[in-house]
C-alpha positions, 0 to 999 in steps of 0.5 A: 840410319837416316834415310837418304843420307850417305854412308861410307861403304866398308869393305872387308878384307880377304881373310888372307889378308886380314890373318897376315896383318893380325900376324904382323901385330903379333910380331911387333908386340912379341918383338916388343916384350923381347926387346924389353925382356932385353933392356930390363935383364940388363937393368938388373945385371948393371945392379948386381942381379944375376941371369936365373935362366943357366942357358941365357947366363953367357949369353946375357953377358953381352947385350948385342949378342942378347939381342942378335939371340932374340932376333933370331929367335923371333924369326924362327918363331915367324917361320914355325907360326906360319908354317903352322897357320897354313897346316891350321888356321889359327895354330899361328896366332895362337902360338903367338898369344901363347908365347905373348903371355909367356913374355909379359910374365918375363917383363913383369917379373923384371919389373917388380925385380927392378921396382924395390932397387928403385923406389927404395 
């Protein structure tokens, strides 16, 4: 620091306020890879694979009705995360990182499907 010399002054957030925006964050990455996970299993269904998860088999058969699925899901996901976060704090963000982790292995898992089909 140089004396005399002004800086700007920072202000910190409630935590409140800070919670709600890493929440919201959380939302859009997990809205995210749903939204990949959606585009990459159609991906490999338009090339002949076929849905290994039974219960998602008829729904995948439809793409509007896939997304309409996910949509609804994230939303209970929002509702129970902030339930959650309210009996305890940090229950919320870690249900998302949790369910985060659990869709980057579901992308990444169609990725490589998809990858060999591509590139050879």
């Amino acid at each position: 620091m140089v004396p005399g010399l002004r800086y700007p002054v920072r202000v910190n957030q409630t935590p409140e306020k800070d919670a709600a925006r890493r929440i919201i964050e959380l939302v859009l990455i997990l809205g995210s890879l749903f939204l990949l996970d959606i585009v990459t299993t159609e991906i490999i269904l338009l090339m002949g694979g076929v849905e290994l998860n039974l219960f998602m088999v008829a729904v995948v058969a439809s793409p509007l009705v896939h997304l309409a699925l996910k949509a609804a899901i994230l939303a209970v996901i929002i509702i129970v995360a902030l339930v959650a976060e309210r009996q305890v704090r940090g229950s919320g963000v870690f249900f998302y990182c949790m369910l985060i982790t659990m869709y980057i292995f579901v992308v990444v898992n169609n990725v490589f499907v998809i990858l060999p089909q591509v590139l050879g």
